[in-house]
C-alpha positions as CSV (number, residue, x, y, z in Angstrom):
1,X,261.8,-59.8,93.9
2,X,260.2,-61.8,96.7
3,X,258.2,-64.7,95.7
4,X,255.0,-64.8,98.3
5,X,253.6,-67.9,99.1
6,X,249.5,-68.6,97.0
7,X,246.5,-67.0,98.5
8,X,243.6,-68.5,99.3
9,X,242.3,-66.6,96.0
10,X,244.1,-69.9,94.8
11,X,244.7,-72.6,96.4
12,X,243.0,-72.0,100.1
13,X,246.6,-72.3,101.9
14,X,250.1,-70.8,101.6
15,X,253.1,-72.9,101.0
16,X,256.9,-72.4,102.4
17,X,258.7,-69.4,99.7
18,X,261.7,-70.6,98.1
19,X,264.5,-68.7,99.5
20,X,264.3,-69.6,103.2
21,X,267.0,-71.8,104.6
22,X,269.1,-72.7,108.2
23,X,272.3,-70.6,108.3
24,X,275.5,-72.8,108.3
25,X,278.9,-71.4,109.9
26,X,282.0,-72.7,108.2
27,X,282.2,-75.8,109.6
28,X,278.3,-76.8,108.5
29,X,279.9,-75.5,104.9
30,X,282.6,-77.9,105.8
31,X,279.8,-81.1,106.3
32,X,277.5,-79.9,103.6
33,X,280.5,-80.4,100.8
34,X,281.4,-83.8,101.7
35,X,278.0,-85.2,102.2
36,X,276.5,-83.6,99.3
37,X,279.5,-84.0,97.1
38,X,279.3,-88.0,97.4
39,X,275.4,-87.5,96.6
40,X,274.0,-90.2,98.8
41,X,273.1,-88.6,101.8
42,X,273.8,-92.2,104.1
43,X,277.2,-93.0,102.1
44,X,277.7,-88.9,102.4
45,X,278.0,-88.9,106.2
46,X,280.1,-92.0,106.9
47,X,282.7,-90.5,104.3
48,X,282.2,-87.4,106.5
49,X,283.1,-89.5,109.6
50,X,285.9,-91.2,107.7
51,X,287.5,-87.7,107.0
52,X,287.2,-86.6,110.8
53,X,289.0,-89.7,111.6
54,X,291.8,-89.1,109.4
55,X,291.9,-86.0,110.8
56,X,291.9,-87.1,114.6
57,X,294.2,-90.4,113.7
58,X,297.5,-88.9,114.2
59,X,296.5,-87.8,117.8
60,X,294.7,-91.1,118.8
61,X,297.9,-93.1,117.6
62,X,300.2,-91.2,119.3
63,X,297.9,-91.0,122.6
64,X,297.9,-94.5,122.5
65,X,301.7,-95.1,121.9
66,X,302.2,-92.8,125.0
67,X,299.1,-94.9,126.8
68,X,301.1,-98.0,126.0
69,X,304.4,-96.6,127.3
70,X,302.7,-95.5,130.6
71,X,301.1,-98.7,130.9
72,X,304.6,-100.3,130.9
73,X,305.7,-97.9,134.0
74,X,302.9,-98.5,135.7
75,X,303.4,-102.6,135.1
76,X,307.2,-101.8,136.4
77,X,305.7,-99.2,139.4
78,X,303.3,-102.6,140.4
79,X,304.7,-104.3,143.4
80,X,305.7,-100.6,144.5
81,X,301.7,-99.6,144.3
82,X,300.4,-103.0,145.5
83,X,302.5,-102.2,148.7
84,X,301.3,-98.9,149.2
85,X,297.7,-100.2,149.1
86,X,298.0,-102.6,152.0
87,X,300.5,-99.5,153.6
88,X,297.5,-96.8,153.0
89,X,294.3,-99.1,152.7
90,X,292.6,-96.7,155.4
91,X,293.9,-93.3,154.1
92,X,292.9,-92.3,150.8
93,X,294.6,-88.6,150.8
94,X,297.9,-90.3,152.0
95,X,297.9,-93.3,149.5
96,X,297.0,-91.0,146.5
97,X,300.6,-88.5,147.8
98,X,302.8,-91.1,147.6
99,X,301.3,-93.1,144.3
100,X,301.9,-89.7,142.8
101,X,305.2,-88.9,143.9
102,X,306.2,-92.5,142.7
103,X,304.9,-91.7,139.7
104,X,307.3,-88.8,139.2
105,X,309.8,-90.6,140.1
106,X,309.2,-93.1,137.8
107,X,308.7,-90.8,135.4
108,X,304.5,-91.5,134.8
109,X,302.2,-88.5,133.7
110,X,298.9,-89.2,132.6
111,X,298.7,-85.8,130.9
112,X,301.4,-86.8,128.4
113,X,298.5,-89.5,127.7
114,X,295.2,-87.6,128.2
115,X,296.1,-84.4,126.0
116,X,296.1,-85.4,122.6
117,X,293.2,-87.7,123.7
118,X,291.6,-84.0,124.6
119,X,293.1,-82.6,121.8
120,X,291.5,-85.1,119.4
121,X,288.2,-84.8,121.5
122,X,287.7,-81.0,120.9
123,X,288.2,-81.6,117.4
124,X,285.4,-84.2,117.3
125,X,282.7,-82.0,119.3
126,X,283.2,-79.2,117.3
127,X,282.8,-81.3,113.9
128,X,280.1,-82.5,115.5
129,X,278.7,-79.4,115.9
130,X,278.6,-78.5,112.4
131,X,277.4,-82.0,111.3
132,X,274.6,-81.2,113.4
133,X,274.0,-78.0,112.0
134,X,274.0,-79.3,108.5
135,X,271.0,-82.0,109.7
136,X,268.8,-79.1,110.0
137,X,269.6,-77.1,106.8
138,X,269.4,-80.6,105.4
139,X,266.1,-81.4,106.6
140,X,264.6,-78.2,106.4
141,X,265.8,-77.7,102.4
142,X,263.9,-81.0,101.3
143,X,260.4,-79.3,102.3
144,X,261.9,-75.8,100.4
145,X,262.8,-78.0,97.3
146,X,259.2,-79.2,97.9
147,X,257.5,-76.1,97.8
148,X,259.6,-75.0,94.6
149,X,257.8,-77.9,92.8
150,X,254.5,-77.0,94.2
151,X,254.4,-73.5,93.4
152,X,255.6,-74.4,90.4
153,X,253.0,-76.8,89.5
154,X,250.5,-74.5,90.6
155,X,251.6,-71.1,88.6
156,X,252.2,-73.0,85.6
157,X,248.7,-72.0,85.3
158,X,250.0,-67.9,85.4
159,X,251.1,-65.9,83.0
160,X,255.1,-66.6,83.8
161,X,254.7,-69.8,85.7
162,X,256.1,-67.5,88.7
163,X,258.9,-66.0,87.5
164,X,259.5,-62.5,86.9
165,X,258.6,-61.0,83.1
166,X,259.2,-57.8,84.5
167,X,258.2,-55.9,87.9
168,X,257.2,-52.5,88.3
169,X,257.1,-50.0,91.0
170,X,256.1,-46.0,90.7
171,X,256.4,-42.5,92.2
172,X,253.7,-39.9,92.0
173,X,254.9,-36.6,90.9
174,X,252.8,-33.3,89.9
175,X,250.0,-35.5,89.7
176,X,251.6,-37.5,87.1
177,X,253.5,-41.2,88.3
178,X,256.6,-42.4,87.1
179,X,256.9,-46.1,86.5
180,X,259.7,-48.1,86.8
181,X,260.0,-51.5,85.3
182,X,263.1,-53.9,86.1
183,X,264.0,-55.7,82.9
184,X,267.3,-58.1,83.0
185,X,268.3,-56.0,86.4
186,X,267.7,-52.8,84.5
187,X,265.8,-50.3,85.2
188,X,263.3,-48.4,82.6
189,X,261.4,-44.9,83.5
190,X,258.5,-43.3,81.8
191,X,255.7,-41.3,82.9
192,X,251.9,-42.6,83.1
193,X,248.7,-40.9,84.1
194,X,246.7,-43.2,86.4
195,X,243.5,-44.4,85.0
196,X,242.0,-47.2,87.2
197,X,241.0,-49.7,84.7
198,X,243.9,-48.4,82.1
199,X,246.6,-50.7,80.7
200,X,250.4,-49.9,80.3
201,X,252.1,-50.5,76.7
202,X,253.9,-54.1,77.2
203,X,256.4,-55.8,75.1
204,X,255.7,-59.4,76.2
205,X,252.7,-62.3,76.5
206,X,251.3,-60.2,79.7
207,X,248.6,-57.6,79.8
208,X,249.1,-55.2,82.7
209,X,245.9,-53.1,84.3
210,X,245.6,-50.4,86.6
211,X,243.5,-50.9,89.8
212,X,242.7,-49.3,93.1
213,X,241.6,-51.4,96.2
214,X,240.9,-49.6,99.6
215,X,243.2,-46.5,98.2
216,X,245.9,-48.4,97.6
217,X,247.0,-48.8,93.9
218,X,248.2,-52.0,92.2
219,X,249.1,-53.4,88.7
220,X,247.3,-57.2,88.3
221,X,249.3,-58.9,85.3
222,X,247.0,-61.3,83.3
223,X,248.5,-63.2,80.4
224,X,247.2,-63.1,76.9
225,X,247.3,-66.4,76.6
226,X,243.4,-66.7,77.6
227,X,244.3,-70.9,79.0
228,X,246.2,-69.3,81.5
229,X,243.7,-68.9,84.2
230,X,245.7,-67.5,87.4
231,X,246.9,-63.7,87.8
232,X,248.6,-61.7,90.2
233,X,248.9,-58.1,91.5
234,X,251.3,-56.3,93.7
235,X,251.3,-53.1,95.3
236,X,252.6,-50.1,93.1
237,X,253.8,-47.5,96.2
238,X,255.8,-50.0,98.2
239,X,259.2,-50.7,97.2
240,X,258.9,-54.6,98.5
241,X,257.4,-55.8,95.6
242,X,255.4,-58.8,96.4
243,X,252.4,-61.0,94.1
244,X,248.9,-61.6,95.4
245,X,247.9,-64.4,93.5
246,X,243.9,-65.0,92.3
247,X,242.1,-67.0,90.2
248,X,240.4,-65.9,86.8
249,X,237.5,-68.2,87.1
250,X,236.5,-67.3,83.7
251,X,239.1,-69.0,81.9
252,X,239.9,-71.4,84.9
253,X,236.1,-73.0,83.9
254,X,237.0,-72.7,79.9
255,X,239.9,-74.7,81.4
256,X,238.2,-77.5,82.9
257,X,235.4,-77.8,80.4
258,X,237.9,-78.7,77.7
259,X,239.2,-81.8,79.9
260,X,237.9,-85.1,80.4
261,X,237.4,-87.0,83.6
262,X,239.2,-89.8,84.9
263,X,238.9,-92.5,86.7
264,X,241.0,-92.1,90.2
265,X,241.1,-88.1,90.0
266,X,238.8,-86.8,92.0
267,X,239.8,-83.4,92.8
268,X,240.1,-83.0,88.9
269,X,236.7,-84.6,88.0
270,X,234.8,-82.2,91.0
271,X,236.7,-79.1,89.2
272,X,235.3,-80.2,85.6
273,X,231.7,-80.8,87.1
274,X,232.0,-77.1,88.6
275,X,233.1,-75.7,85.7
276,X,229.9,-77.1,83.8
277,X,227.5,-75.6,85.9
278,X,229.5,-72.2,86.1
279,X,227.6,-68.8,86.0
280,X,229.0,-65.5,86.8
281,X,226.1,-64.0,87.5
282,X,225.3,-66.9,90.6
283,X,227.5,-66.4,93.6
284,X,226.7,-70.1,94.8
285,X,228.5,-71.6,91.4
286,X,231.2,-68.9,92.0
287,X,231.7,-70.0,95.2
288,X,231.9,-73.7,93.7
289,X,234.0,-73.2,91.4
290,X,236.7,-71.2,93.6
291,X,236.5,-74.6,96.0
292,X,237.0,-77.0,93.1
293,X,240.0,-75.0,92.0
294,X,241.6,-75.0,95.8
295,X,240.9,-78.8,95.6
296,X,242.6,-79.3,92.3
297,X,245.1,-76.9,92.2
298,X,246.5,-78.3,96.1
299,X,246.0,-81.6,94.3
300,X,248.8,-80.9,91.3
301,X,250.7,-79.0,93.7
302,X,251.0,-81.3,96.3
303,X,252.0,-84.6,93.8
304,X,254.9,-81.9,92.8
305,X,256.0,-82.0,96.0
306,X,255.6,-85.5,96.3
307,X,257.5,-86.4,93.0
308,X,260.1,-83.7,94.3
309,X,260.5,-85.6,98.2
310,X,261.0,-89.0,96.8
311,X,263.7,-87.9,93.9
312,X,265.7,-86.1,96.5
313,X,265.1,-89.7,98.0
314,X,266.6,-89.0,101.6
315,X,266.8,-93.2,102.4
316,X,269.6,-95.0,103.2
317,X,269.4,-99.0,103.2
318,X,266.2,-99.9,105.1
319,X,265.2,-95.9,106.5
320,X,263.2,-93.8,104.9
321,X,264.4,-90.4,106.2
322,X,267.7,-90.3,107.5
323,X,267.0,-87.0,108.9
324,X,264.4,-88.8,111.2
325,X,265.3,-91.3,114.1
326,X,265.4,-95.1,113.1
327,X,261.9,-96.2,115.0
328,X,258.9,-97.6,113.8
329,X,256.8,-95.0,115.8
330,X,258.6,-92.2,113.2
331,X,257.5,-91.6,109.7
332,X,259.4,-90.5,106.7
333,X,257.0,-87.4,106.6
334,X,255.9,-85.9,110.7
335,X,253.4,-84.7,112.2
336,X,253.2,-80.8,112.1
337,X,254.2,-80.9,115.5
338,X,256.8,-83.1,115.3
339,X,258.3,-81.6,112.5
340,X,258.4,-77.5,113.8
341,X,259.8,-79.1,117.1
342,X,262.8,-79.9,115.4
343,X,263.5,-76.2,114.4
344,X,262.0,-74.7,117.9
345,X,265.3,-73.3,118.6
346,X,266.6,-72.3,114.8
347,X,265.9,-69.1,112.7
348,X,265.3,-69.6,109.3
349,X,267.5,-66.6,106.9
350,X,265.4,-65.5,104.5
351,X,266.8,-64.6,100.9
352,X,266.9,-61.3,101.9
353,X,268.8,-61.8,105.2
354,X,266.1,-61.5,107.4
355,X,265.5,-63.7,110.4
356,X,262.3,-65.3,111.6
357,X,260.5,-68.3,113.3
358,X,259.6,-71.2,110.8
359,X,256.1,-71.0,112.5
360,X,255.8,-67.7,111.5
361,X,256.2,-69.0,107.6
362,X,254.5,-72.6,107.7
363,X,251.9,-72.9,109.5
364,X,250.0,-76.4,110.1
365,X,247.4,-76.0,106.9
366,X,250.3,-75.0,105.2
367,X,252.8,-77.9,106.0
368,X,249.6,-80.2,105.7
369,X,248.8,-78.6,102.1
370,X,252.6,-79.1,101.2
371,X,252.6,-83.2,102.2
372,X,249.0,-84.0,101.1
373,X,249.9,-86.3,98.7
374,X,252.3,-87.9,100.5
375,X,250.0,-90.0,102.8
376,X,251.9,-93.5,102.8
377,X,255.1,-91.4,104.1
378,X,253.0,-90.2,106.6
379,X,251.9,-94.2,108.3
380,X,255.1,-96.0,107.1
381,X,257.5,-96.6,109.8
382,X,260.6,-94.9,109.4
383,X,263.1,-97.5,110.5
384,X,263.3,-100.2,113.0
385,X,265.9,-99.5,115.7
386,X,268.6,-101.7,113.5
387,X,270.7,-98.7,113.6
388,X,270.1,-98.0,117.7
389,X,271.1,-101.6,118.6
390,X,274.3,-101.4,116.4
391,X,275.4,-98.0,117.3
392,X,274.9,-99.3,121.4
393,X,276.6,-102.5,120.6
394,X,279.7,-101.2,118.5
395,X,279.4,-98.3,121.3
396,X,280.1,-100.9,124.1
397,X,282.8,-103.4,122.5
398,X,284.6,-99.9,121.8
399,X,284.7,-99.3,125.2
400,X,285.2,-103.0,126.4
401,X,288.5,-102.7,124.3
402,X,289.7,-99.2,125.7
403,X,288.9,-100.7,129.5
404,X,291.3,-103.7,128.7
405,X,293.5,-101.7,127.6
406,X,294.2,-99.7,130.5
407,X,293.3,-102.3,133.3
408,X,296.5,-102.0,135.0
409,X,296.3,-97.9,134.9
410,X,292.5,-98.4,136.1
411,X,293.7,-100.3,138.6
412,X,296.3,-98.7,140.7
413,X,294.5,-95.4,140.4
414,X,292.9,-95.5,143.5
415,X,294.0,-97.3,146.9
416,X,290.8,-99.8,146.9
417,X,290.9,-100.3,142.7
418,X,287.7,-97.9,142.7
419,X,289.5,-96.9,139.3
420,X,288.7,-99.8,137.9
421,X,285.0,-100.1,139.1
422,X,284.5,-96.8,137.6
423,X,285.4,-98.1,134.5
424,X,283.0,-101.0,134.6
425,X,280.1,-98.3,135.4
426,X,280.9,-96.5,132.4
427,X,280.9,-99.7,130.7
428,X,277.0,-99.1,131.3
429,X,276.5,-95.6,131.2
430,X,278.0,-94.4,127.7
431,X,275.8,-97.1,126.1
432,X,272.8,-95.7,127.8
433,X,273.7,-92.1,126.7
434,X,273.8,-93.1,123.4
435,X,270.6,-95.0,123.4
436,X,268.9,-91.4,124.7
437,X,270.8,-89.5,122.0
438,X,269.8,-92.1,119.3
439,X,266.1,-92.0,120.0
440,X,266.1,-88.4,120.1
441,X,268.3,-87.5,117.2
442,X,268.4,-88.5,113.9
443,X,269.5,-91.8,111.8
444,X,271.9,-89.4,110.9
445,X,273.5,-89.4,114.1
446,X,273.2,-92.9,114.9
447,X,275.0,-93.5,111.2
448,X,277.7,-91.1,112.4
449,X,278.0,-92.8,116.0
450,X,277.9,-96.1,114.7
451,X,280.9,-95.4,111.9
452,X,282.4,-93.7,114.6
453,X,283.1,-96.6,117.2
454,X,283.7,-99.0,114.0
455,X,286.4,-96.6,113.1
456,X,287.8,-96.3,116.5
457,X,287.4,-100.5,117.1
458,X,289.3,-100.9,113.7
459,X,292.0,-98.1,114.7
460,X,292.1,-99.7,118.4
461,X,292.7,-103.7,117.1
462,X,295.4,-102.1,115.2
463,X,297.5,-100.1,116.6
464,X,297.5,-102.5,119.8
465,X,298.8,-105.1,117.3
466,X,301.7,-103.1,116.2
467,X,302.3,-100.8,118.6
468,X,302.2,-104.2,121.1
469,X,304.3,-105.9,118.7
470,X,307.0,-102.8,118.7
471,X,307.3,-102.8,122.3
472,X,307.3,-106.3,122.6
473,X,310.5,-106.4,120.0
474,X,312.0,-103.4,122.1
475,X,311.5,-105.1,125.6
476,X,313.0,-108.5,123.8
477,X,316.2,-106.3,123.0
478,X,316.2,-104.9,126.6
479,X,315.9,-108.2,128.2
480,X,318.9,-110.2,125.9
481,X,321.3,-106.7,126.4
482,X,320.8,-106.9,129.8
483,X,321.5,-110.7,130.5
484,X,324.4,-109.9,128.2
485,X,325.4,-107.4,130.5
486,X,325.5,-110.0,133.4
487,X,326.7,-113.3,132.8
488,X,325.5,-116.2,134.7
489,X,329.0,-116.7,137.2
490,X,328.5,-112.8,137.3
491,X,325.1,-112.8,139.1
């Protein structure tokens, strides 16, 4: 059965149906496990980074023993390329043929460097690809978990608190209609006469009636239990069945005249003072009444919701939404606009399998129904760019270490060292990308990006060390077997 979202019979908005999520391929599978499995989202993603790593590690330690060994050929090719600079300083075309067919010669290939780089690359993007799928299954599900606490909070007031007793459907046939009633995923049959008004036999705490609007039929079930003061109806020739919910204001005011007010709980003390003055026979206290109980019921609802937000608690160290970038002109909770922006380009998958727009499910009253109670998420700023700065900064020394590293490629790679002044330009221009990409996207993304170039500082310091000190040990040997070799009176 499909849960519909309240009427305005009830609350005066509809909230998001439980059900509805982002689909994930695989590889968001992959991201949600290790995130979720950890159980603090923050901690979840750099332990997510941490396993790409290990993934990628063998490839980026062997690209950078092969980078090391062509950095030693090129050190040897050095006087050969510095002479073919000042040979070819005016002929580009010419000085790049013969650097490359020294290079063969000397038995250089930058492929045998660049590919597992590549390799490892490709790896990363598509990873990356699923992490950023999870972000919006991620994001989305805290405002689904959110509206399972709200309509829960709101239909404890029903007869099954918005779960299924059972659900019937029917057939007409010779003038007579077969009912069928789902119990425990089984299926029951007997024959009813319709009787507007008339009741069918029940087993359980609900009383089920017979009615006909606009020539459509439809079973309202009420509880017996006279505090329970909202009922629904659903459509008896359809096979979708789905509740309309509405508001017995009968027992809703025998509700509220049995509470006291409080101090602080306006919405509750407005539904008590209607209640008092309630008359059936007087539309205008009708009318009252049904606004008191959209007030109050929104009101329960909505602290739900609130309650449900801040135990998922989707904070990590000083932000308050990772899911949200780290600025001060974010907030925890966004604007309406804000927030459907992020999902302008994403389907939600119903339970059902169907796919639709998430406007087309949560619309603005809806969304602002949903967060009403969560006003201070709403001003407080989200973060304050810590994350930005350190993801630019650890960003930059990453590349400051991988530019030192292959100066002397960088600088034989073109025959007026433009190489190298590339190099120093994207010294500038990776940092910058990142800054766009961490204002725009999430903290999320700048806790991966930041992890990320930690990870590959950490992995860079190190492997220089002893990949440096392995190849300093082998050019030792090289250099005492070859004055061996040749004896000083043999020189």
């Amino acid at each position: 059965m499909q849960l519909l979202s309240l009427l305005d019979a009830v609350t005066g908005v509809m909230v998001l149906p439980t059900g509805y999520e982002i689909g994930l391929d695989w590889l968001g599978h992959f991201a949600r496990i290790i995130i979720e499995g950890v159980g603090i989202v923050g901690l979840g993603i750099i332990v997510f980074n941490l396993v790409l790593k290990a993934i990628t590690l063998p490839f980026d330690i062997y690209q950078r023993v092969m980078s090391r060994k062509q950095n030693l050929i090129m050190k040897e090719m050095q006087p050969e390329l510095e002479k073919l600079q000042k040979q070819y300083a005016n002929d580009k075309q010419m000085y790049n043929q013969k650097m490359f067919e020294l290079q063969k010669k000397s038995g250089y290939s930058m492929l045998g460097a660049c590919l597992p780089m590549i390799v490892s690359f490709v790896i990363i993007i598509v990873a990356w690809q699923g992490f950023r799928a999870y972000s919006q299954y991620a994001n989305l599900n805290y405002f689904e978990h959110m509206s399972e606490s709200y309509n829960a909070a709101v239909l404890a007031g029903s007869v099954d608190g918005g779960e299924s007793i059972v659900d019937f459907h029917m057939e007409e046939k010779d003038g007579k209609f077969d009912f069928f009633r789902t119990v425990d995923e089984a299926e029951e049959r007997y024959t009813v006469e319709w009787s507007v008004g008339g009741t069918l036999p029940a087993e359980d705490d609900a009383i089920y009636t017979m009615e006909e609007v606009d020539n459509e039929k439809y079973l309202s079930v009420k509880s017996k239990d006279e505090s329970k003061y909202i009922y629904y109806r659903y459509n008896l020739m359809t096979s979708d069945i789905s509740r309309d919910y509405f508001l017995d204001h009968g027992r809703f005011a025998a509700v509220m005249k049995g509470l006291t007010p409080a101090e602080g709980e306006e919405a509750k003390n407005a539904a008590i003072a209607a209640a008092q003055s309630y008359d059936p026979a007087n539309e205008s206290t009708v009318n009252a009444l049904s606004s008191a109980a959209t007030d109050y019921l929104r009101e329960i609802g909505s602290s739900a919701a609130a309650e449900r937000f801040r135990e998922d608690d989707p904070s990590f160290l000083w932000i308050k939404n990772v899911w949200y970038p780290d600025v001060s002109y974010n907030h925890p909770i966004p604007a309406y606009a804000d927030f459907t922006s992020l999902f302008s380009r994403e389907k939600v998958v119903t339970a059902e399998g169907e796919e639709k727009n998430l406007t087309s499910l949560l619309t603005e009253d809806k969304y602002e129904a949903l967060t009403y109670a969560l006003g201070e998420e709403k001003e407080t700023p989200n973060g304050y760019f810590i994350l930005i700065v350190l993801s630019i900064g650890f960003m930059l020394l990453s590349q400051i270490i991988a530019m030192k590293s292959n100066k002397t490629a960088n600088q034989y790679q073109t025959v007026d060292g433009q190489g190298a002044t590339t190099q120093k330009v994207m010294l500038v221009v990776m940092p910058v990308i990142y800054a766009i990409f961490a204002f725009q996207y999430s903290a999320a993304f700048s806790i991966y990006m930041t992890m990320s170039s930690v990870v590959t500082i950490i992995v860079s310091l190190l492997t220089n060390l002893i990949i440096g000190r392995i190849f300093k040990k082998k050019e030792e040997k090289a250099f005492v077997e070859e004055q061996t070799r040749k004896l000083p009176w043999m020189k």
